[in-house]
N, C-alpha and C positions, 0 to 999 in steps of 0.2 A: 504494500500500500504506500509504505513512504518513498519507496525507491520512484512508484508511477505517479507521483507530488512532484518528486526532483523532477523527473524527468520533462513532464507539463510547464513546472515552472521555469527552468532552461529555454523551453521553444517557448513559451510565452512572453518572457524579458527578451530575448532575440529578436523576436518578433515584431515587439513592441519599438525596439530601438530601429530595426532597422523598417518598419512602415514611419513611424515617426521623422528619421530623415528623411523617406522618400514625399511625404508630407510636403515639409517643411519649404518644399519645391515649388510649390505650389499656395500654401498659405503662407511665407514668411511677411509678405506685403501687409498681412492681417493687423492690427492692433492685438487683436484676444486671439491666446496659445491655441489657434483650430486644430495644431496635428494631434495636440492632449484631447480637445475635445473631441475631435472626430474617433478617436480609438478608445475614448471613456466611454461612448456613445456603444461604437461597436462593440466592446466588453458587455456593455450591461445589454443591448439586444443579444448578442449570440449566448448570454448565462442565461437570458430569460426561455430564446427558442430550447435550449440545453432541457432545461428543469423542466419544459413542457413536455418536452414527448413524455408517452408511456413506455415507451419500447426502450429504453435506455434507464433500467435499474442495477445493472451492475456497479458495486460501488467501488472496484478500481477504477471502470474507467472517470465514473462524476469526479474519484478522486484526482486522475491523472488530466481531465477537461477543466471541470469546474474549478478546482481549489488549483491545480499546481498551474494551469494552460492561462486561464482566465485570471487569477488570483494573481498572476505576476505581471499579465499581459493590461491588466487595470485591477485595482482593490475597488472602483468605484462601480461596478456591477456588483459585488458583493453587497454594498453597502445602498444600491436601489435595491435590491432583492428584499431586507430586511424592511428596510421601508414601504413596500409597497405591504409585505409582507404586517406591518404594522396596521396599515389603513386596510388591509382586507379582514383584522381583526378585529374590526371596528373602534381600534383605538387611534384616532385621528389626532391626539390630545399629545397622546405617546411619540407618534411619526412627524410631527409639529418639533417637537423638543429634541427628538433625536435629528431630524432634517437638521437644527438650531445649531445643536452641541459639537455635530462632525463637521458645520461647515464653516461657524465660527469657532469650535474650539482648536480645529484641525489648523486653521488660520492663525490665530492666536500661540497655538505651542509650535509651530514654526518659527513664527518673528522669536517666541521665549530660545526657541534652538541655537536660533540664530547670532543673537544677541548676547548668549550665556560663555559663549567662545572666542 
């Protein structure tokens, strides 16, 4: 199981970097980081098509896709999953404060990262 983590998440951060450069060709003119978005974007649709199907319950491969492929290739489909995953729980209150905490906290303890060194 951990070995099919490593694995995912090697092609994943690969991935990531080298679609990010090829991006970057194309939106550097941008103001706002579009090759992050464009592949935050892609992460969080391809975890979401991932966790729909039914036909795909083995949990190497979710683990070698979802957690090592996806999870390195963007942590920000993880993190709509849960949230959407909140509001379908009917706790909108919960996915308000959690949307809040990751995006300013996430904000927040980088500048702290930043500034501590």
């Amino acid at each position: 199981m951990l070995f099919g983590v490593a694995i995912g998440g090697f092609l994943g951060a690969i991935s990531r970097y080298s679609l990010g450069k090829a991006l970057l060709k194309f939106t550097s003119k941008s103001r706002l980081p579009l090759s992050i978005l464009l592949i935050n974007l892609m992460g969080s649709f391809f975890l979401g098509v991932l966790l729909s199907v039914d036909d795909i319950q083995g949990e190497q491969f979710l683990a070698l896709a979802a957690v090592g492929f996806l999870g390195s290739f963007t942590t920000f489909s993880t993190f709509s999953m849960e949230t959407l995953g909140l509001i379908k729980q009917g706790t909108i209150g919960f996915a308000v404060i959690y949307l809040f905490l990751t995006i300013v906290g996430s904000l927040l303890f980088f500048h702290l990262g930043a500034v501590a060194f």
